[in-house]
C-alpha positions as CSV (number, residue, x, y, z in Angstrom):
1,X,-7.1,-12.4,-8.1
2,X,-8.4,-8.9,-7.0
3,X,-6.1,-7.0,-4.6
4,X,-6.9,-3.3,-3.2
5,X,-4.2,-1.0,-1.5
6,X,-5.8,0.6,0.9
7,X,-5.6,2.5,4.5
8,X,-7.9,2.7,7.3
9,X,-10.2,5.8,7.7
10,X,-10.6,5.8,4.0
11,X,-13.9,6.5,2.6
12,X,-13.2,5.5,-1.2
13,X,-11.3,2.3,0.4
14,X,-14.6,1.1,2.2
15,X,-17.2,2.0,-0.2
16,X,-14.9,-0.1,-2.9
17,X,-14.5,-2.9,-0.8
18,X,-18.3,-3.2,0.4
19,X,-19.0,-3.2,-3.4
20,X,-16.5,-6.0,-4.4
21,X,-18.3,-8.1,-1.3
22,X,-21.7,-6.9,-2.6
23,X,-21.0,-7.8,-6.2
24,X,-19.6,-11.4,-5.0
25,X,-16.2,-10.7,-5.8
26,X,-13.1,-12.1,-4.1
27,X,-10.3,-9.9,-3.0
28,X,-7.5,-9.5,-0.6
29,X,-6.7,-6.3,1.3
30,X,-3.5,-4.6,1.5
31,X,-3.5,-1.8,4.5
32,X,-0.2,0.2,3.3
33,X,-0.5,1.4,6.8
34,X,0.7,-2.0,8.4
35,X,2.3,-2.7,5.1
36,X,5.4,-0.8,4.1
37,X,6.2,-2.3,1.3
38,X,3.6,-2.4,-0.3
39,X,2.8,1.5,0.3
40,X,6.4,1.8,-1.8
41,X,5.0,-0.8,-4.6
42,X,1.6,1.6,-4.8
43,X,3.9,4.8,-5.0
44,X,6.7,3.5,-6.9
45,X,6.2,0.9,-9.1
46,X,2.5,1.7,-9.8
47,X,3.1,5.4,-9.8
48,X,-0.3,6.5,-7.9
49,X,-0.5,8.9,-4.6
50,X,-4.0,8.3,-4.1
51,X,-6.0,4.6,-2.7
52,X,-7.6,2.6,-2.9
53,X,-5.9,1.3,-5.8
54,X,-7.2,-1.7,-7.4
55,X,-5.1,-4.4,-8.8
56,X,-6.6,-7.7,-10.9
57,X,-5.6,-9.9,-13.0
58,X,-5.9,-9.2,-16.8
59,X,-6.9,-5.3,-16.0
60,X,-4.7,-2.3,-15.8
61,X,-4.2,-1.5,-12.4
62,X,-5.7,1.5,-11.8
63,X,-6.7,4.0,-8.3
64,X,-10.2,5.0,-7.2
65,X,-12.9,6.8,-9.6
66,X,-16.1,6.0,-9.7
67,X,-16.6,4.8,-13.4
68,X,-13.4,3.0,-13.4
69,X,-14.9,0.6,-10.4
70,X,-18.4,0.5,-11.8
71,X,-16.6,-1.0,-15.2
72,X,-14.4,-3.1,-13.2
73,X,-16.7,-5.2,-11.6
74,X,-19.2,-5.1,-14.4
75,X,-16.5,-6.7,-16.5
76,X,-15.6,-9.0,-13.9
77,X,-18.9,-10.2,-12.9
78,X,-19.9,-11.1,-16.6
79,X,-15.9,-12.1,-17.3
């Protein structure tokens, strides 16, 4: 399961999600906007200050940069 930790009128957030649905892969959003908790789990627990953040099974979870989300869904494509 892919989750990103988003917000809305977030550049990164759409161009990531619009290449997950490009590349055929599956994921559920989280808007830490409507989502409080989940904006504490993102800062807290994950440690990042910047979105999206991506979050997947069997992969570090790790926030936006380019070659880290061109790897990911290379390696979850062919995975």
């Amino acid at each position: 399961m892919v989750k990103v930790y988003s917000k809305y009128n977030c550049k990164n957030c759409k161009q990531v999600k619009r290449l997950l649905k490009f590349s055929g892969i599956d994921y559920v959003e989280i808007n830490v906007e409507d989502d409080a908790e989940a904006f504490q789990y993102v800062k807290e627990e994950l440690g990042f200050s910047q979105l999206p953040v991506i979050v997947a099974t069997g992969v570090e979870p790790f926030q936006f940069d380019h070659i880290k989300v061109n790897e990911f869904v290379e390696g979850y494509k062919h995975g």
